[in-house]
Biotite code that builds the C-alpha atoms (Angstrom):
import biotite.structure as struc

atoms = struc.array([
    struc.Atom([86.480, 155.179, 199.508], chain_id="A", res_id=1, res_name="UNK", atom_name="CA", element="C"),
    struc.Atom([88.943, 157.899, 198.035], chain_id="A", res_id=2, res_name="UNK", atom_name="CA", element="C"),
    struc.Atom([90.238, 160.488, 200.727], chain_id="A", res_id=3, res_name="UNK", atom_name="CA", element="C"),
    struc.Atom([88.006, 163.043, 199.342], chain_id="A", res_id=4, res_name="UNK", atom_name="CA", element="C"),
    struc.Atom([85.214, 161.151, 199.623], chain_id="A", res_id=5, res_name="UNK", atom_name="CA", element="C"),
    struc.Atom([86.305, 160.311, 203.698], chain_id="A", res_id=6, res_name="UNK", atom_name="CA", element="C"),
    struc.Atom([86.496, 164.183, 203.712], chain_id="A", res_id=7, res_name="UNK", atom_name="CA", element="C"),
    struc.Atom([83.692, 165.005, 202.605], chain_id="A", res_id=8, res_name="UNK", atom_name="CA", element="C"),
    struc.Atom([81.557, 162.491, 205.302], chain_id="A", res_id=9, res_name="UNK", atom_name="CA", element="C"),
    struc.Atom([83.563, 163.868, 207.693], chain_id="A", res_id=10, res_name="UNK", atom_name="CA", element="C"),
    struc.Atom([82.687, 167.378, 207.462], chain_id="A", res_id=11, res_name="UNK", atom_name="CA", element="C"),
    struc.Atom([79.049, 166.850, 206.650], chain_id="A", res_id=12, res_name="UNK", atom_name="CA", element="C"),
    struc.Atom([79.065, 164.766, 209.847], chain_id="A", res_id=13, res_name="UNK", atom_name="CA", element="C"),
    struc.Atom([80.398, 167.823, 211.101], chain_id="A", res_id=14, res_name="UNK", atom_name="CA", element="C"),
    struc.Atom([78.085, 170.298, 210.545], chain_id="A", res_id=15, res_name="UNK", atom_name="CA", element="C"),
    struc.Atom([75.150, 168.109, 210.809], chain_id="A", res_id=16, res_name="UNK", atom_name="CA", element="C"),
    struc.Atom([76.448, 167.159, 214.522], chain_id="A", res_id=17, res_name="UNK", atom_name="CA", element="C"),
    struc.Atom([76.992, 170.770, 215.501], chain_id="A", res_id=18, res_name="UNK", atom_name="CA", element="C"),
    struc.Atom([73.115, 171.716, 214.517], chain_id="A", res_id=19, res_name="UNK", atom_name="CA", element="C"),
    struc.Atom([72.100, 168.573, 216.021], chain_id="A", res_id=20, res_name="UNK", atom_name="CA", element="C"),
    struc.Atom([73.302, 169.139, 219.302], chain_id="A", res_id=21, res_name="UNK", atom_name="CA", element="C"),
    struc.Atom([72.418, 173.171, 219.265], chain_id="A", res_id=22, res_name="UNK", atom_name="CA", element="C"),
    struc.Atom([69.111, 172.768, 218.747], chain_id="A", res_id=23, res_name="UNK", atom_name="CA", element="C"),
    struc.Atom([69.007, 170.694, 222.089], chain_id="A", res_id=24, res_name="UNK", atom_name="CA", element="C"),
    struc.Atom([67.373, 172.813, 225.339], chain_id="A", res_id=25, res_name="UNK", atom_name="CA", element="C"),
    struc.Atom([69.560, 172.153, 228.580], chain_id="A", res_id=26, res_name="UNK", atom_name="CA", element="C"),
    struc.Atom([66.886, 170.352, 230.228], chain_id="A", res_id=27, res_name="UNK", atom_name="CA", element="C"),
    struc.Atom([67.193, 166.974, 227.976], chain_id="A", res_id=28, res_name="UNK", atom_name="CA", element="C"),
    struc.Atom([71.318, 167.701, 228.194], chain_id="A", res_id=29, res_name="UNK", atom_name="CA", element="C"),
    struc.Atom([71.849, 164.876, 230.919], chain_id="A", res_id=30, res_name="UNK", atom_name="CA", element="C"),
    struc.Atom([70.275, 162.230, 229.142], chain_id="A", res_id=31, res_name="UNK", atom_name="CA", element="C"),
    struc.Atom([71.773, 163.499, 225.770], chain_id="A", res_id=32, res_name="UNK", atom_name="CA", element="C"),
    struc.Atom([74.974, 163.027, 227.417], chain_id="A", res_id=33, res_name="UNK", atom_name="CA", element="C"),
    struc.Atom([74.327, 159.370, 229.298], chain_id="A", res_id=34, res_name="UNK", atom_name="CA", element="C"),
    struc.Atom([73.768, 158.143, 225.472], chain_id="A", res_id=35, res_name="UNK", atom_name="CA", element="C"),
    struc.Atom([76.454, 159.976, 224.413], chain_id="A", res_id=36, res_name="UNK", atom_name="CA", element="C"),
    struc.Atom([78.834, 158.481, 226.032], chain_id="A", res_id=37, res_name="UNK", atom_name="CA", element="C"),
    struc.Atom([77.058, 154.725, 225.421], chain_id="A", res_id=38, res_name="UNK", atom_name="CA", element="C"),
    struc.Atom([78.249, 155.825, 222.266], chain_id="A", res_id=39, res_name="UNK", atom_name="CA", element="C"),
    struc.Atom([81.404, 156.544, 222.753], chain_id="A", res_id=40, res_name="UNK", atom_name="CA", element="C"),
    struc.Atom([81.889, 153.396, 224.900], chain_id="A", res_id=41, res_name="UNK", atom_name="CA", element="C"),
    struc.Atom([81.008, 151.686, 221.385], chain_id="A", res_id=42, res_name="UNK", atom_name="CA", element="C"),
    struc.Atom([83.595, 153.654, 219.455], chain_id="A", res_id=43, res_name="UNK", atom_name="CA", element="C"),
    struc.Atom([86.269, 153.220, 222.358], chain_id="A", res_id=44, res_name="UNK", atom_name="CA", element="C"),
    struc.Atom([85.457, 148.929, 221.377], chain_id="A", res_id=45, res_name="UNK", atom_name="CA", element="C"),
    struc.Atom([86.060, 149.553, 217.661], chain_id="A", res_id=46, res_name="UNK", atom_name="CA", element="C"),
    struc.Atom([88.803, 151.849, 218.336], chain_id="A", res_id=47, res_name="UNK", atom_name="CA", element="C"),
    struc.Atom([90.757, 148.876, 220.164], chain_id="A", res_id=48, res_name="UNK", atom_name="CA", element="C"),
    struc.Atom([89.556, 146.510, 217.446], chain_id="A", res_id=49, res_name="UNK", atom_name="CA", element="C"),
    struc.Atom([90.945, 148.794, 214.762], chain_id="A", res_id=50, res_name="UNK", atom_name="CA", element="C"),
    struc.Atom([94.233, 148.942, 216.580], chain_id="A", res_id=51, res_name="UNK", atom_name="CA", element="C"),
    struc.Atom([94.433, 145.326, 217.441], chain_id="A", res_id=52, res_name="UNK", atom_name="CA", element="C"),
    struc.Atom([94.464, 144.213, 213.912], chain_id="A", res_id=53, res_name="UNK", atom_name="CA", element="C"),
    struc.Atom([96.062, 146.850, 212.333], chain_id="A", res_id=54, res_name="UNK", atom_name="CA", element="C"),
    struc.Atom([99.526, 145.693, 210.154], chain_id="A", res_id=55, res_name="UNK", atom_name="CA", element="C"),
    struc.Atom([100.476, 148.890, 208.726], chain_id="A", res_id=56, res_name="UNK", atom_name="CA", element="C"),
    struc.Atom([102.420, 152.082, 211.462], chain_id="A", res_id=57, res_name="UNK", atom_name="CA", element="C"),
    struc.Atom([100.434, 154.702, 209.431], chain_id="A", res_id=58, res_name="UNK", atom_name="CA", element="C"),
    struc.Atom([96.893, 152.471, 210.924], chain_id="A", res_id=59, res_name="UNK", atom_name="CA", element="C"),
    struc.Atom([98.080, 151.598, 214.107], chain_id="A", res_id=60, res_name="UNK", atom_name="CA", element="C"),
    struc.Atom([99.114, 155.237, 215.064], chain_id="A", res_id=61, res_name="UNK", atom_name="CA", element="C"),
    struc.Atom([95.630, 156.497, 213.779], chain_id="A", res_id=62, res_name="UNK", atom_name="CA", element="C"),
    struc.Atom([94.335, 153.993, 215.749], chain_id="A", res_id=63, res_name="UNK", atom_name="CA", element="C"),
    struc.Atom([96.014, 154.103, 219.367], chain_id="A", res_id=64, res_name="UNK", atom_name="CA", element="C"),
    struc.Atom([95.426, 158.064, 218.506], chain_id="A", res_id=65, res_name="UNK", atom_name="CA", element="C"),
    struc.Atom([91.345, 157.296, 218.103], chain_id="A", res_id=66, res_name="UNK", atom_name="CA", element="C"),
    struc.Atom([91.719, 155.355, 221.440], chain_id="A", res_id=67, res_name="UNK", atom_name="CA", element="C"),
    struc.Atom([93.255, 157.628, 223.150], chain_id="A", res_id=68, res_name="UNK", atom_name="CA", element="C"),
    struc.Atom([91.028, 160.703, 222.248], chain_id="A", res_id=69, res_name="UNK", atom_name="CA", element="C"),
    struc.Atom([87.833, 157.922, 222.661], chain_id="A", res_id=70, res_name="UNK", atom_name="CA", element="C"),
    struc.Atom([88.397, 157.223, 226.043], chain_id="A", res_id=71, res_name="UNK", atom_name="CA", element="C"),
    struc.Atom([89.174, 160.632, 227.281], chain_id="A", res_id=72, res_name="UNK", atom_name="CA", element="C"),
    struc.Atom([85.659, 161.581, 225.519], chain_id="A", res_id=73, res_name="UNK", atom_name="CA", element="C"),
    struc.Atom([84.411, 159.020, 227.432], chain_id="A", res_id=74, res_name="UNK", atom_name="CA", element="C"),
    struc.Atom([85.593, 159.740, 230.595], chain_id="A", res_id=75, res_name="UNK", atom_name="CA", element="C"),
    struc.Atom([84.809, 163.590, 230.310], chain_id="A", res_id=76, res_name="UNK", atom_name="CA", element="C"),
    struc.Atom([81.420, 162.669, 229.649], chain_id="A", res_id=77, res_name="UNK", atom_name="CA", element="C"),
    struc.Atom([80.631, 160.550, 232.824], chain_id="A", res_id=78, res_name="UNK", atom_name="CA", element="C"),
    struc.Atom([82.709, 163.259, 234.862], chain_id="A", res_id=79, res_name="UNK", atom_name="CA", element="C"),
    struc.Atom([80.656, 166.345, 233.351], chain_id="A", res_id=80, res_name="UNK", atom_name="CA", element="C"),
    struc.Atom([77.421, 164.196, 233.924], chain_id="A", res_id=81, res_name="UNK", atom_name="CA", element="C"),
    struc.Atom([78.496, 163.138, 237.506], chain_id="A", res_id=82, res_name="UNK", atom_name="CA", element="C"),
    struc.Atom([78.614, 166.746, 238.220], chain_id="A", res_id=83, res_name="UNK", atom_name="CA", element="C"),
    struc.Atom([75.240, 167.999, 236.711], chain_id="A", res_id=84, res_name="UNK", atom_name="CA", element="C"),
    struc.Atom([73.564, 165.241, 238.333], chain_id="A", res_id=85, res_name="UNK", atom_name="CA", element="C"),
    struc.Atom([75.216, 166.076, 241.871], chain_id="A", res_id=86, res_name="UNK", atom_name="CA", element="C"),
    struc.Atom([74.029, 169.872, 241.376], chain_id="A", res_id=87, res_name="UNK", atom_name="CA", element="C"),
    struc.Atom([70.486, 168.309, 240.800], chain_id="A", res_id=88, res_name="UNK", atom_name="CA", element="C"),
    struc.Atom([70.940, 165.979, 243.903], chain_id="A", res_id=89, res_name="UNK", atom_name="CA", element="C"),
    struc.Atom([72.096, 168.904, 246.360], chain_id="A", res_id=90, res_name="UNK", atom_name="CA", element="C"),
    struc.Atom([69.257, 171.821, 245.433], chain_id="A", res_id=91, res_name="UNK", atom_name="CA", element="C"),
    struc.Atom([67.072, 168.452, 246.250], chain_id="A", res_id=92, res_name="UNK", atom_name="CA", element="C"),
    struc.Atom([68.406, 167.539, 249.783], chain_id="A", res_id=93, res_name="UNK", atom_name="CA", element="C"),
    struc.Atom([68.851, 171.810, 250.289], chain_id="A", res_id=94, res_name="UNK", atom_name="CA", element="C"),
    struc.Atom([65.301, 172.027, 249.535], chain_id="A", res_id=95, res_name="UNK", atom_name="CA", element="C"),
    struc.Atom([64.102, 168.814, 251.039], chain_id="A", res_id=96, res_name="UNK", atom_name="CA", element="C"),
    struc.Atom([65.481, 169.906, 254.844], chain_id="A", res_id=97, res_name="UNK", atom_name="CA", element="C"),
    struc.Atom([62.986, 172.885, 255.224], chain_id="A", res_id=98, res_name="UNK", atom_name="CA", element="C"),
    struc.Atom([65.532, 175.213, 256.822], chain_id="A", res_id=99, res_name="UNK", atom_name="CA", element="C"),
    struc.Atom([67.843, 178.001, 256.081], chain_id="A", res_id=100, res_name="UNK", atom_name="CA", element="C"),
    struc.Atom([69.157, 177.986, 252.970], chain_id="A", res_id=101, res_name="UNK", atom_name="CA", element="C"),
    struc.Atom([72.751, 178.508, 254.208], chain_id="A", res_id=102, res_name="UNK", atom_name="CA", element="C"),
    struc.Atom([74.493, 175.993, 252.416], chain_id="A", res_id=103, res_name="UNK", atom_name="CA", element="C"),
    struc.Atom([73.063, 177.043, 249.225], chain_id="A", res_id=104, res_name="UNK", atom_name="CA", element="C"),
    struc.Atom([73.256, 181.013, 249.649], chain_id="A", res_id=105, res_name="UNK", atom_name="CA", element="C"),
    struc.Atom([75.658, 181.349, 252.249], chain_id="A", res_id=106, res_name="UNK", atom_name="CA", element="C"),
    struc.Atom([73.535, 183.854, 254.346], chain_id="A", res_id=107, res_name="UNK", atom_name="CA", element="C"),
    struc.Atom([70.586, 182.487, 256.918], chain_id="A", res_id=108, res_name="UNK", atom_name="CA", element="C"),
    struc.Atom([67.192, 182.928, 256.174], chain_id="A", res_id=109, res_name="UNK", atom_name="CA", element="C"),
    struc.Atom([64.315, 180.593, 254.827], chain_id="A", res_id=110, res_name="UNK", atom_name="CA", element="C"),
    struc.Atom([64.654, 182.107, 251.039], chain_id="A", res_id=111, res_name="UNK", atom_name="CA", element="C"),
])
């Protein structure tokens, strides 16, 4: 493929991502992001295959640049879904004790 053509898919892929993932509701965002970042664990592997057999600077450099900016997709994805699924976890246990609310609210009461 020409690097028009390479542009072209690109931003196409862009635009179709961005309604994609707009159109989603924030209850199914957890679970859009747990495949997410299977996905990205999959790009991470061809990113290191892509640099492993690369013989030419100009594709090496792309390619140690796609690793790098893979994995830290990859780890900001488990780190933001760590986090939403801890805020789920703690307005369960909050709830699940019965009592004030003070850890929640920060003022005593049963609401």
């Amino acid at each position: 493929m020409d690097g028009m053509s390479l542009l072209t898919v690109t931003v196409l892929a862009v635009f179709v991502g961005f309604e994609v993932v707009s159109k989603v509701s924030s209850t199914l965002h957890t679970p859009l992001m747990s495949g997410a970042n299977a996905i990205h664990g999959i790009i991470l592997v061809g990113a290191i295959i892509v640099a492993g057999q690369a013989a030419d600077p100009w594709v090496l450099a792309v390619a140690l640049l796609a690793v790098v900016l893979a994995t830290a997709n990859l780890v900001g994805g488990f780190v933001v879904t760590d986090r939403m699924l801890h805020m789920f976890r703690a307005r369960k246990d909050v709830v699940r004790q019965g009592g004030p609310l003070k850890e929640a609210t920060g003022k005593e009461g049963t609401k």
